[in-house]
HTML snippet that shows the backbone in 3Dmol.js (N, CA, C, O; Angstrom):
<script src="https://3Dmol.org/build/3Dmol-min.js"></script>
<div id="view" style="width:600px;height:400px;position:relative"></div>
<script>
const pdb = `
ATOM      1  N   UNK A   1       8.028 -79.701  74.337  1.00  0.00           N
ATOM      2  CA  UNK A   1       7.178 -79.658  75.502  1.00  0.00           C
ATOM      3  C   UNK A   1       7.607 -80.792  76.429  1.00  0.00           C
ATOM      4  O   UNK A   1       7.773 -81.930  75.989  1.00  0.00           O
ATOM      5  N   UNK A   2       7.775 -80.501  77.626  1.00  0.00           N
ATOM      6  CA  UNK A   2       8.305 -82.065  78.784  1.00  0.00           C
ATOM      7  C   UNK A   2       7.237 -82.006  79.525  1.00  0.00           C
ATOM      8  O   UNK A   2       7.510 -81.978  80.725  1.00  0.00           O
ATOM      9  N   UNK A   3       5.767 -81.967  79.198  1.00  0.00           N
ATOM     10  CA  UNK A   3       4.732 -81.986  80.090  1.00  0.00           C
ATOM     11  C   UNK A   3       4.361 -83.370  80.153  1.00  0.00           C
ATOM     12  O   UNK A   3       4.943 -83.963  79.244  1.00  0.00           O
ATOM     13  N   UNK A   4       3.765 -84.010  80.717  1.00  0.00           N
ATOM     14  CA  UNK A   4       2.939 -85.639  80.503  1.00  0.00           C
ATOM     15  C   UNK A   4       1.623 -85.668  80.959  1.00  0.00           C
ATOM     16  O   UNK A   4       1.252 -86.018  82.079  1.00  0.00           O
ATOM     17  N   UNK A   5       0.743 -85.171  79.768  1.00  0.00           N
ATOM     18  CA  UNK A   5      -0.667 -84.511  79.826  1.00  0.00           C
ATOM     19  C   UNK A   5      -0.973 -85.675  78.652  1.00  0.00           C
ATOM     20  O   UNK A   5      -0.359 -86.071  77.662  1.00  0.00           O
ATOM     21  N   UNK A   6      -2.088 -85.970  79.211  1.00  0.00           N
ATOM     22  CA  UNK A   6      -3.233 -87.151  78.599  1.00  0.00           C
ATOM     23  C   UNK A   6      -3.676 -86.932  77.338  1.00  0.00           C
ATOM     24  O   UNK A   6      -4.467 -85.990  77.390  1.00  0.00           O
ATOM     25  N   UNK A   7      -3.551 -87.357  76.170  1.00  0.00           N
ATOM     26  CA  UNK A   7      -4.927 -87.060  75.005  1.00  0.00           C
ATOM     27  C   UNK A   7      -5.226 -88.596  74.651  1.00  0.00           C
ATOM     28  O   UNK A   7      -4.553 -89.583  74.354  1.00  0.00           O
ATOM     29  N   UNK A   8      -6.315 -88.350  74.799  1.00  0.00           N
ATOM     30  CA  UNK A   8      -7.553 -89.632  74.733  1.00  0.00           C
ATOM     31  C   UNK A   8      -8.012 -89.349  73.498  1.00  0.00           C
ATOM     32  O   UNK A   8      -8.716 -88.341  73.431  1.00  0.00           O
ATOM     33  N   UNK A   9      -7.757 -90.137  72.178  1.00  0.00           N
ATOM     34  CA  UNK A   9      -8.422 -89.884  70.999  1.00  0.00           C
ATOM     35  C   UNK A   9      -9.056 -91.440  70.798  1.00  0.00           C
ATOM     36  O   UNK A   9      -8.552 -92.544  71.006  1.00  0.00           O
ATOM     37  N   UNK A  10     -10.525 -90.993  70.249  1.00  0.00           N
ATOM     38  CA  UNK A  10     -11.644 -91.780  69.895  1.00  0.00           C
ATOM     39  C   UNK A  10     -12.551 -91.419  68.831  1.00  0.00           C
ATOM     40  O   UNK A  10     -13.106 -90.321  68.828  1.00  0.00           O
ATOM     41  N   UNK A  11     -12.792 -92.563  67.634  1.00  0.00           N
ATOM     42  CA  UNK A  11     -13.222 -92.450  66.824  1.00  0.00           C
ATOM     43  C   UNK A  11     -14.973 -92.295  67.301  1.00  0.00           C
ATOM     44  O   UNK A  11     -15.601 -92.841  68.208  1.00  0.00           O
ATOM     45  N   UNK A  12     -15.384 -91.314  66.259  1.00  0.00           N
ATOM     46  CA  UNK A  12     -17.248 -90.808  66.475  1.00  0.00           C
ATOM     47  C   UNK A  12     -17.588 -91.084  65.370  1.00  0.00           C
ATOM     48  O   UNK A  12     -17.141 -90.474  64.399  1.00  0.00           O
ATOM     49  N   UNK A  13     -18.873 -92.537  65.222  1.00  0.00           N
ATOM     50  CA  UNK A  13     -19.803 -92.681  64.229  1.00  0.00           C
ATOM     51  C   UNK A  13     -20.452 -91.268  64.424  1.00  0.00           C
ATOM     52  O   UNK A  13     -20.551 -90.628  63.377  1.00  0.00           O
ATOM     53  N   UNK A  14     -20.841 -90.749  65.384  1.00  0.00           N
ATOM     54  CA  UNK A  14     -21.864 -89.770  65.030  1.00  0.00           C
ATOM     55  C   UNK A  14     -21.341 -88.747  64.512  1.00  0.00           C
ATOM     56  O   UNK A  14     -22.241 -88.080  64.002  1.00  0.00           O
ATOM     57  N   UNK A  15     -19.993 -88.106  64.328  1.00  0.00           N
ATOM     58  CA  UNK A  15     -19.535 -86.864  63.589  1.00  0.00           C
ATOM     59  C   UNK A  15     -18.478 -87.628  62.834  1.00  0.00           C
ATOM     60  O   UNK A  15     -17.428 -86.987  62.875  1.00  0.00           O
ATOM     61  N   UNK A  16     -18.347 -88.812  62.126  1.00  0.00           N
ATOM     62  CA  UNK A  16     -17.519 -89.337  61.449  1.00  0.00           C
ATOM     63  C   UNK A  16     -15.952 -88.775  61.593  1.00  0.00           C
ATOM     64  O   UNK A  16     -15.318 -88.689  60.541  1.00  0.00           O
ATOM     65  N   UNK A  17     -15.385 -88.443  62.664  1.00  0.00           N
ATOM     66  CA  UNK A  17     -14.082 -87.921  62.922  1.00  0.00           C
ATOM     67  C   UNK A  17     -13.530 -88.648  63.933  1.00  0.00           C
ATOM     68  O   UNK A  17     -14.286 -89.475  64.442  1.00  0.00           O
ATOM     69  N   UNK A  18     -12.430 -88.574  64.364  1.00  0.00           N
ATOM     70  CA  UNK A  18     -11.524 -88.588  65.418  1.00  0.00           C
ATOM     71  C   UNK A  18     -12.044 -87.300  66.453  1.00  0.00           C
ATOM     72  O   UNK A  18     -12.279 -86.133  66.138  1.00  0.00           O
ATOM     73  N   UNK A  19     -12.126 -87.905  67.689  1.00  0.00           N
ATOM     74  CA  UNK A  19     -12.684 -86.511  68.521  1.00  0.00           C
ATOM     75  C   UNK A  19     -11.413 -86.944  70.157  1.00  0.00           C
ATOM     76  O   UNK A  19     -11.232 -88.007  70.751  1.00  0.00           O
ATOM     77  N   UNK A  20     -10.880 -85.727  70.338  1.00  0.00           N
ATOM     78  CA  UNK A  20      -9.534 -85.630  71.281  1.00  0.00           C
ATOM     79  C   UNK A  20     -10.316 -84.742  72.309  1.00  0.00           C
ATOM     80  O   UNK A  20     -11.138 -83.826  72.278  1.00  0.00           O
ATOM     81  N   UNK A  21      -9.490 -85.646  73.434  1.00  0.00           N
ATOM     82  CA  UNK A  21     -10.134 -85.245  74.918  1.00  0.00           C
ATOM     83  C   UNK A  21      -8.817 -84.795  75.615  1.00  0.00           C
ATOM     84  O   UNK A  21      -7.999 -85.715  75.621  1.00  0.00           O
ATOM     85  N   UNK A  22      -8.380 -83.680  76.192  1.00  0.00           N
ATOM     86  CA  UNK A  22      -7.244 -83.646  77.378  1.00  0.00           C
ATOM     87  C   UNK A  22      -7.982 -83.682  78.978  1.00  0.00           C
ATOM     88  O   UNK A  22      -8.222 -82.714  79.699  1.00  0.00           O
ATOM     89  N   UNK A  23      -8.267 -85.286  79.275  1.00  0.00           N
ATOM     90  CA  UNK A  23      -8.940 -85.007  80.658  1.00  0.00           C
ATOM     91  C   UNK A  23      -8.468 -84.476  81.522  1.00  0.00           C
ATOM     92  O   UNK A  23      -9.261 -84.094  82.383  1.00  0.00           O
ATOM     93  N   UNK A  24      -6.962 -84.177  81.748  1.00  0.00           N
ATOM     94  CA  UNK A  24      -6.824 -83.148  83.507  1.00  0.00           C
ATOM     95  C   UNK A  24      -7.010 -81.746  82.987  1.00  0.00           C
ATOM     96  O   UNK A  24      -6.635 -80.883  83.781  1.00  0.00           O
ATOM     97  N   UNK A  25      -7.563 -81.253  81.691  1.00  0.00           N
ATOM     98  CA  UNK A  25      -8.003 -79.902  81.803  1.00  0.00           C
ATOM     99  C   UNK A  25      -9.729 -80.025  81.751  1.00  0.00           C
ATOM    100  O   UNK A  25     -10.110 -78.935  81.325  1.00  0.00           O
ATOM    101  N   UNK A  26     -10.617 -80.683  81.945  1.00  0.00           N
ATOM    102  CA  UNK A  26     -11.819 -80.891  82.114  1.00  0.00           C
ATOM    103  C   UNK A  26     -12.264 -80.920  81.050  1.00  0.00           C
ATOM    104  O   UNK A  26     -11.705 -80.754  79.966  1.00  0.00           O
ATOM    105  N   UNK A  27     -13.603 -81.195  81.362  1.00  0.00           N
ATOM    106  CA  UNK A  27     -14.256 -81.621  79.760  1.00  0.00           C
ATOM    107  C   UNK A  27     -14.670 -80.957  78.529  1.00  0.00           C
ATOM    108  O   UNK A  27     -15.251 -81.275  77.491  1.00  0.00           O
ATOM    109  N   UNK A  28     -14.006 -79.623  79.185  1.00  0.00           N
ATOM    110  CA  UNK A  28     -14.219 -78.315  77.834  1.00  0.00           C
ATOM    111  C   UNK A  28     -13.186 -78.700  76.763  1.00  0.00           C
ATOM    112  O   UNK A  28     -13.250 -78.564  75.541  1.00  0.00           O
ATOM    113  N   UNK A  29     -11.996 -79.335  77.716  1.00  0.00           N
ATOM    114  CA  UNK A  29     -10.693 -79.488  76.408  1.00  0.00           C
ATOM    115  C   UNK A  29     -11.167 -80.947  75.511  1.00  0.00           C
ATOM    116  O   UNK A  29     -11.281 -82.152  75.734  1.00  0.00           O
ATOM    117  N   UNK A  30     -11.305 -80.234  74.664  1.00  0.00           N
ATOM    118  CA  UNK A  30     -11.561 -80.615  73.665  1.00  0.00           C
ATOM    119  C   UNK A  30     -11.513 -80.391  71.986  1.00  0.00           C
ATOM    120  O   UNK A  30     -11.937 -79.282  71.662  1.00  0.00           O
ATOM    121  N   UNK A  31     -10.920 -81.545  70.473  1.00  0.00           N
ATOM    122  CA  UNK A  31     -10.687 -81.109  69.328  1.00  0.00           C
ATOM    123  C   UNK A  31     -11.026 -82.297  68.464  1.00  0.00           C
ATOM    124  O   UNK A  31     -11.528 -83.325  68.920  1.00  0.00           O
ATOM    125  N   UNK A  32     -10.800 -82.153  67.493  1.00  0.00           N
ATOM    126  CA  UNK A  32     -11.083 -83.215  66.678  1.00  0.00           C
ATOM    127  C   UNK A  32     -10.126 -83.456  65.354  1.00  0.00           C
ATOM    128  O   UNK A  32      -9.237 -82.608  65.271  1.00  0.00           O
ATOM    129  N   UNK A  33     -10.133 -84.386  64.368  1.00  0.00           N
ATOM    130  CA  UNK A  33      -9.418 -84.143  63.308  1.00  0.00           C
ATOM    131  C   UNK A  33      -9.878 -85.084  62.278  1.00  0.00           C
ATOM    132  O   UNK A  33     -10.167 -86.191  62.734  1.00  0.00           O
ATOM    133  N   UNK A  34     -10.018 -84.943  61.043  1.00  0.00           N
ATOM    134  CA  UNK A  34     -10.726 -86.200  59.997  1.00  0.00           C
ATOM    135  C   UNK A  34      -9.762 -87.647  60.088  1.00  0.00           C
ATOM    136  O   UNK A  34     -10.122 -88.784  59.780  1.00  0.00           O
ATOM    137  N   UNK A  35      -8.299 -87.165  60.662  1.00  0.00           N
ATOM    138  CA  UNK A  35      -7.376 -88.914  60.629  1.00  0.00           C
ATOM    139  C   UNK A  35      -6.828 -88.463  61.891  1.00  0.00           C
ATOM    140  O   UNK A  35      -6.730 -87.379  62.466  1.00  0.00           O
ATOM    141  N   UNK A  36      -6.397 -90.067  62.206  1.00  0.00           N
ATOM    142  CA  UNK A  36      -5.880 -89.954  63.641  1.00  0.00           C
ATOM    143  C   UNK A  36      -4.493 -89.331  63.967  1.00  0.00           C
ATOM    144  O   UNK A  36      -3.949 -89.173  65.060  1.00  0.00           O
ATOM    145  N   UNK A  37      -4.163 -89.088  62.981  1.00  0.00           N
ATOM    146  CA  UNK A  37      -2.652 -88.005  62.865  1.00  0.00           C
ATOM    147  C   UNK A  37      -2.876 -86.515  62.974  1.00  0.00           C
ATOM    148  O   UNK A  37      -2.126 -85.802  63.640  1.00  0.00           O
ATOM    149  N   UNK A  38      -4.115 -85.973  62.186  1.00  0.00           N
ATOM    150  CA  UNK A  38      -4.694 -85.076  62.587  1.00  0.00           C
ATOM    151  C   UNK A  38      -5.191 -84.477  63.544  1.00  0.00           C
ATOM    152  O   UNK A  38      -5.068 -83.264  63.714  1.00  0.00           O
ATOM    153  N   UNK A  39      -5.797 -85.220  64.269  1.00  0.00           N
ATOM    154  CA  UNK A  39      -6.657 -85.914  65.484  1.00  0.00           C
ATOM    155  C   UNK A  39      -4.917 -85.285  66.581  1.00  0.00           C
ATOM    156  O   UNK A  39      -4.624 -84.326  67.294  1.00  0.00           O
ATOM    157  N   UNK A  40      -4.570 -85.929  66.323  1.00  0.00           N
ATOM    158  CA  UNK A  40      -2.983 -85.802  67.279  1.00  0.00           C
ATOM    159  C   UNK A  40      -2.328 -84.536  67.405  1.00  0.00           C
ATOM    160  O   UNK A  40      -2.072 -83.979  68.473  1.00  0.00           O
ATOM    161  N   UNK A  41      -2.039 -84.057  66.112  1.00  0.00           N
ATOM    162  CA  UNK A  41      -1.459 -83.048  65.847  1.00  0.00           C
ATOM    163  C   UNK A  41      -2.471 -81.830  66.301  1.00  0.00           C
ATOM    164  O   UNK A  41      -2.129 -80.655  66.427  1.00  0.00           O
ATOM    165  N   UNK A  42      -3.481 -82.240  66.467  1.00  0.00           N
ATOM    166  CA  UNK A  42      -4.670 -80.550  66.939  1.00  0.00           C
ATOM    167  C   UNK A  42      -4.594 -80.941  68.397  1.00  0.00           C
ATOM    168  O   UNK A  42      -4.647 -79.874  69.008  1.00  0.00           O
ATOM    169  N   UNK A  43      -4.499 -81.925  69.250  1.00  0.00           N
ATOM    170  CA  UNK A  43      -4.718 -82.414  70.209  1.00  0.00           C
ATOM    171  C   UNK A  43      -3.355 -81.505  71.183  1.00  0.00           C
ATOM    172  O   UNK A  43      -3.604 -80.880  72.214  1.00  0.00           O
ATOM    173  N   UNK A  44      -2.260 -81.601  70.705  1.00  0.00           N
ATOM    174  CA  UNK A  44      -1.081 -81.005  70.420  1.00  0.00           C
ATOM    175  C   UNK A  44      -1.351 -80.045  70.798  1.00  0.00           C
ATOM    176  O   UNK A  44      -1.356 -79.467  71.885  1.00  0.00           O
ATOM    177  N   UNK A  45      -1.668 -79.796  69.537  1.00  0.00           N
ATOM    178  CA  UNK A  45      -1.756 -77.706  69.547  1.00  0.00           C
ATOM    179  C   UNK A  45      -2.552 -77.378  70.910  1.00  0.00           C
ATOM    180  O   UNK A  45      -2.192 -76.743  71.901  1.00  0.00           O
ATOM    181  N   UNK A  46      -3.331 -77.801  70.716  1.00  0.00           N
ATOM    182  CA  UNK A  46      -4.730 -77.119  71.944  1.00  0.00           C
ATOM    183  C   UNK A  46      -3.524 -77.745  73.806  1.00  0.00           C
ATOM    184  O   UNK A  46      -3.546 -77.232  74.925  1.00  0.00           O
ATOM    185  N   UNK A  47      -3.128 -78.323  73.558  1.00  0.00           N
ATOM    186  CA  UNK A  47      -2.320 -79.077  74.913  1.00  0.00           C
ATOM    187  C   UNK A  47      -1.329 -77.856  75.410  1.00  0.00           C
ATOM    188  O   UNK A  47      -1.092 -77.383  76.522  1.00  0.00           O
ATOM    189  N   UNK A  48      -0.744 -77.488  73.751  1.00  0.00           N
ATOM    190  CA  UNK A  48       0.108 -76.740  74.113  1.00  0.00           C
ATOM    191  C   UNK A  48      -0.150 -74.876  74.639  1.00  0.00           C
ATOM    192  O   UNK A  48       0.582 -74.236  75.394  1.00  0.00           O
ATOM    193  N   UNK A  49      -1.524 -74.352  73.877  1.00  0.00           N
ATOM    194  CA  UNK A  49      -2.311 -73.213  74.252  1.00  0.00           C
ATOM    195  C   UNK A  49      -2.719 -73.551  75.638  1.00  0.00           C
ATOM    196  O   UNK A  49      -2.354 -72.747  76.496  1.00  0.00           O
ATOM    197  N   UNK A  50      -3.587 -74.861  76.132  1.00  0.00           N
ATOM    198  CA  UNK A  50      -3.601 -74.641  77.547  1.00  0.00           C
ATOM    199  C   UNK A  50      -2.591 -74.264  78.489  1.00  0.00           C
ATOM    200  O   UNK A  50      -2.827 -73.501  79.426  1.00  0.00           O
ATOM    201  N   UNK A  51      -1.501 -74.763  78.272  1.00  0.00           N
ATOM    202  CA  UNK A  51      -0.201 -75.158  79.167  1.00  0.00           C
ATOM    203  C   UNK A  51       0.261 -72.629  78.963  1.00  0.00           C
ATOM    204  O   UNK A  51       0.502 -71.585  79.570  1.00  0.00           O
ATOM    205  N   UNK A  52       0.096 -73.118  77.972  1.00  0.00           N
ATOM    206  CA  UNK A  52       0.943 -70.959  77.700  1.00  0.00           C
ATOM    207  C   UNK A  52      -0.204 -70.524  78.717  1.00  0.00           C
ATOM    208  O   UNK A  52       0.081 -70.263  79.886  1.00  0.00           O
ATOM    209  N   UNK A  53      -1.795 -70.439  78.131  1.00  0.00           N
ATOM    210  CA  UNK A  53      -2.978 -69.881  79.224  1.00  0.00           C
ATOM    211  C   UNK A  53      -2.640 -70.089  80.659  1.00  0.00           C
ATOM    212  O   UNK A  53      -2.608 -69.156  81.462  1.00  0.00           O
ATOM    213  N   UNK A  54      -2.442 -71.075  80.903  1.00  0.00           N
ATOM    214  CA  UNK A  54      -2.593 -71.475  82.853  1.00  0.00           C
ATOM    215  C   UNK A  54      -1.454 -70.759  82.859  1.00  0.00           C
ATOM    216  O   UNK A  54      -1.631 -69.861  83.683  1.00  0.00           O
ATOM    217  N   UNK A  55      -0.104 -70.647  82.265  1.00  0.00           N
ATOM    218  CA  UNK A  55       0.993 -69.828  82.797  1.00  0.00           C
ATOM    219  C   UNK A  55       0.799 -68.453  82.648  1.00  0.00           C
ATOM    220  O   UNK A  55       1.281 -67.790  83.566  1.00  0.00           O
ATOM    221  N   UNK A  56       0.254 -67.849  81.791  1.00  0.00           N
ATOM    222  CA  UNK A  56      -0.026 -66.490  81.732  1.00  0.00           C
ATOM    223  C   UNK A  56      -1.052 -66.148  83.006  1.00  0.00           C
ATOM    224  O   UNK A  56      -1.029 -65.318  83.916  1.00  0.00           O
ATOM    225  N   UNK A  57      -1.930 -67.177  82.616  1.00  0.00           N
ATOM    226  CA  UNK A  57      -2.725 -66.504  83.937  1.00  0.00           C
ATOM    227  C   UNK A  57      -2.043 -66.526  85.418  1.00  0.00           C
ATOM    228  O   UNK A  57      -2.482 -65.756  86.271  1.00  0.00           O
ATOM    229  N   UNK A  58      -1.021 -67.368  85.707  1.00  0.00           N
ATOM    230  CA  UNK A  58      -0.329 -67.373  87.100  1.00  0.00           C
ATOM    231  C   UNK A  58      -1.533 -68.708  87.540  1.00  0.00           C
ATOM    232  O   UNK A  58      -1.704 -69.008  88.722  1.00  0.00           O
ATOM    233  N   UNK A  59      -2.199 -69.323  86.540  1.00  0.00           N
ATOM    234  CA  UNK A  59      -2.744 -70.409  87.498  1.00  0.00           C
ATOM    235  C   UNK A  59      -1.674 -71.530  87.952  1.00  0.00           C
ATOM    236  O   UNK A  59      -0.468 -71.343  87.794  1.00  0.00           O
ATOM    237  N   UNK A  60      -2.269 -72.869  88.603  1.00  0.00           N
ATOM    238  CA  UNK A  60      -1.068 -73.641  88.799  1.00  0.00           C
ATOM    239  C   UNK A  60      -1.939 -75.301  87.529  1.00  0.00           C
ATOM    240  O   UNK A  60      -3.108 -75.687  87.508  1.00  0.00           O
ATOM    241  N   UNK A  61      -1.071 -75.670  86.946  1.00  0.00           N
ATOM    242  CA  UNK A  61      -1.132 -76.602  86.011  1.00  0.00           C
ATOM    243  C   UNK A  61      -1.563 -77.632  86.741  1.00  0.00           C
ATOM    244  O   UNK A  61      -1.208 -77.840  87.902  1.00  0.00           O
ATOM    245  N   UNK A  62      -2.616 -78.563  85.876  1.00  0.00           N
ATOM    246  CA  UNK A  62      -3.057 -79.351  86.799  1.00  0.00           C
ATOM    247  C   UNK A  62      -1.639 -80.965  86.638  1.00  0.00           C
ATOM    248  O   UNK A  62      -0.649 -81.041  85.910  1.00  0.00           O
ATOM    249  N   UNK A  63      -2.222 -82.014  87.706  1.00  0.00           N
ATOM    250  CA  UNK A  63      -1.528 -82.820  87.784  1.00  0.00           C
ATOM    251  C   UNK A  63      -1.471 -83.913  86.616  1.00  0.00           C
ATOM    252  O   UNK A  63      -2.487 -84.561  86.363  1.00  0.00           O
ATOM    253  N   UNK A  64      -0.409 -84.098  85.977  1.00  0.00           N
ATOM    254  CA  UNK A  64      -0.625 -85.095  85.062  1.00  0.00           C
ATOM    255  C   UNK A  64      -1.277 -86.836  85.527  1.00  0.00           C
ATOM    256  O   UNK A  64      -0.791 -87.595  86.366  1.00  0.00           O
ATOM    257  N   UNK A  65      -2.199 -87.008  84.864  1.00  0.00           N
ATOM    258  CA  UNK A  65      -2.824 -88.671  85.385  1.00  0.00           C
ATOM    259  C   UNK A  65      -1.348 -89.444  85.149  1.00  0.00           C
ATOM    260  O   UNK A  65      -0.476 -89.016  84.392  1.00  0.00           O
ATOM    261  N   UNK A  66      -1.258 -90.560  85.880  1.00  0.00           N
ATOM    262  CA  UNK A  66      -0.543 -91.868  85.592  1.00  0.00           C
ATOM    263  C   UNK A  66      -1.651 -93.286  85.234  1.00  0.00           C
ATOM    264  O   UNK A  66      -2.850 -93.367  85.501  1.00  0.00           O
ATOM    265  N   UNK A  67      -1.276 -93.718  84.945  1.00  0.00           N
ATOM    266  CA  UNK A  67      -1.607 -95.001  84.825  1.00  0.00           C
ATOM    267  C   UNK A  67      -2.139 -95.884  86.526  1.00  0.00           C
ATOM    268  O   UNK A  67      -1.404 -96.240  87.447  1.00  0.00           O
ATOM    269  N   UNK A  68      -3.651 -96.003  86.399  1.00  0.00           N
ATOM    270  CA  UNK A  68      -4.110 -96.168  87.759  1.00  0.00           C
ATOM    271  C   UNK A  68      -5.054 -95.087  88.370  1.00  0.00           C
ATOM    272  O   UNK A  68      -6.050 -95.375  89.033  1.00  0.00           O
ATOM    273  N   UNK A  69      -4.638 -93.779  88.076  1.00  0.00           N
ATOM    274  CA  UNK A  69      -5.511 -92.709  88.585  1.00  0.00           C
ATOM    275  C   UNK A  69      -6.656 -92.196  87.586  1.00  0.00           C
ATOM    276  O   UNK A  69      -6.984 -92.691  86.508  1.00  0.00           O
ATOM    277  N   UNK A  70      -7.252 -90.900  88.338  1.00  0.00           N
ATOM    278  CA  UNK A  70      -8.575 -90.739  87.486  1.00  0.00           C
ATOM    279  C   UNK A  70      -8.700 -89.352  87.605  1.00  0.00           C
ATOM    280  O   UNK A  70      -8.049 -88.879  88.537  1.00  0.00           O
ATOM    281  N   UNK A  71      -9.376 -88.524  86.900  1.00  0.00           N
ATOM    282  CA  UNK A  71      -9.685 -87.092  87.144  1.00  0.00           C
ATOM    283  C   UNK A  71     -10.376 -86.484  88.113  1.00  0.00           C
ATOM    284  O   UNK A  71     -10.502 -85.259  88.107  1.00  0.00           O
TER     285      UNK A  71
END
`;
const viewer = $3Dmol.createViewer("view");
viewer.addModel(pdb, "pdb");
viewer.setStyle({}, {cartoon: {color: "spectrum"}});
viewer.zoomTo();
viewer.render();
</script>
């Protein structure tokens, strides 16, 4: 994949997991995993199903954040 799409992983006392955010696809994208390798590797997967969806649909991919910007 040569995309440069965000995953924000953060540990949850309240569901004792790793919980993964891709913020430039909004706050639906979202996964989780019991270790932070896990956590990564689903973060992954789901990064990579968005990216096939927006192309199938003919949408246009959103902009990857840099360092400095915000959603």
């Amino acid at each position: 994949m040569n995309h440069h799409y965000s995953i924000l992983i953060q540990w949850s006392d309240e569901d004792q997991k790793y919980i993964v955010s891709l913020p430039e696809f909004g706050s639906y994208a979202h996964t989780h995993g019991e270790t932070y390798a896990e956590a990564l590797k689903n973060g992954e997967e789901v990064l990579e199903l968005l990216i096939e969806e927006y192309q199938l649909q003919g949408r246009q991919l959103p902009e990857p954040l840099t360092v400095g910007s915000h959603p």
